[in-house]
N, C-alpha and C positions, 0 to 999 in steps of 0.2 A: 504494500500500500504506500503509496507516496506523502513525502512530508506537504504540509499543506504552509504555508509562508503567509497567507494574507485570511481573512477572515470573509474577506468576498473572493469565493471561488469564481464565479461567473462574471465576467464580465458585460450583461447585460444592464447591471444598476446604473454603471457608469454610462453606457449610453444612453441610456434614457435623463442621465440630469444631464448631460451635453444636451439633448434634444432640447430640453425644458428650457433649458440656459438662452441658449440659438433662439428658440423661440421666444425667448420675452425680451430680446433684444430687437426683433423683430419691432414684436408690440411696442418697446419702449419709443422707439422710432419711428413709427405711426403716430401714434400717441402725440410726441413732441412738436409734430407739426402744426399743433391747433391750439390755443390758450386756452378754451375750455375744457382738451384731456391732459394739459399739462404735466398734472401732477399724477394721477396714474400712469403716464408714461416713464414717469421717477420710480415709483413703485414697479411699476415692469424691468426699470433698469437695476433696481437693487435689489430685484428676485433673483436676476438673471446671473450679476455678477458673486452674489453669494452661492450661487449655482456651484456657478463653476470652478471659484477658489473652494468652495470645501467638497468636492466631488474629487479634483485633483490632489487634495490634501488629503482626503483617507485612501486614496488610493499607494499600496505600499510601491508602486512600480514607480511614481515617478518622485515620491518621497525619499526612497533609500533610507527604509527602517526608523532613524532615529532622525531622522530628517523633519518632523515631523513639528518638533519643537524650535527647529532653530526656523525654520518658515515663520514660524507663530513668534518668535524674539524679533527676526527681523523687520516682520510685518509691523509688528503695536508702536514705534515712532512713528510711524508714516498714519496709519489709524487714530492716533492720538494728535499730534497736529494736522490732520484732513479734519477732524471733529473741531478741534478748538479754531481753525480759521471759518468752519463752513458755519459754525454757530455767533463767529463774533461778528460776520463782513455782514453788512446789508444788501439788500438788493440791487440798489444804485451801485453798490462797488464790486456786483460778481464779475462784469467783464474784465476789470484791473485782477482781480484775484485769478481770473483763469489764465491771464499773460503770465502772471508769477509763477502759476502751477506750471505752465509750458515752460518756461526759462527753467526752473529746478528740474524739470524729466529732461530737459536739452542736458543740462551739466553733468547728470548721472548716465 
């Protein structure tokens, strides 16, 4: 009998939250083009992207075992100041805050 390494043997889980993922990015995108489904197009985009980081995260193939926590260490800076600008900026100042966000992924 073979040793088993991951607790999801099949890999059918993982395609189906890709599909989910795919698909509410979709939606969110739809969505975004009209001010009155705005904000559930926000909601379709934060289903989707939670989708897909923790789909890829309990999956042990592309974590490498112990991998699993240093994603989660390197993640919570970048989680923790996304939260503390995205609740302090107003809405008058999201276009300046998205140049900033672009210039920091430029430098990294």
């Amino acid at each position: 009998m073979a040793e088993v390494d991951s607790v999801f043997v099949d890999k059918t889980w993982l395609d189906t939250v890709l599909v989910v993922g795919i698909t509410s990015f979709v939606l969110c995108l739809k969505n975004l083009s009209a001010v009155s489904t705005a904000k559930m197009g926000l909601v379709y985009g934060i289903i989707g992207m939670t989708a897909l980081i923790l789909g890829y995260w309990l999956d042990n193939a592309y974590t490498f075992d112990h991998g699993s926590w240093v994603i989660g260490l390197c993640m919570a800076p970048g989680f923790i100041l996304g939260l503390a600008f995205a609740l302090s900026v107003q809405m008058t100042g999201l276009p300046e805050l998205v140049g900033a966000f672009n210039g920091l992924g430029g430098l990294a």
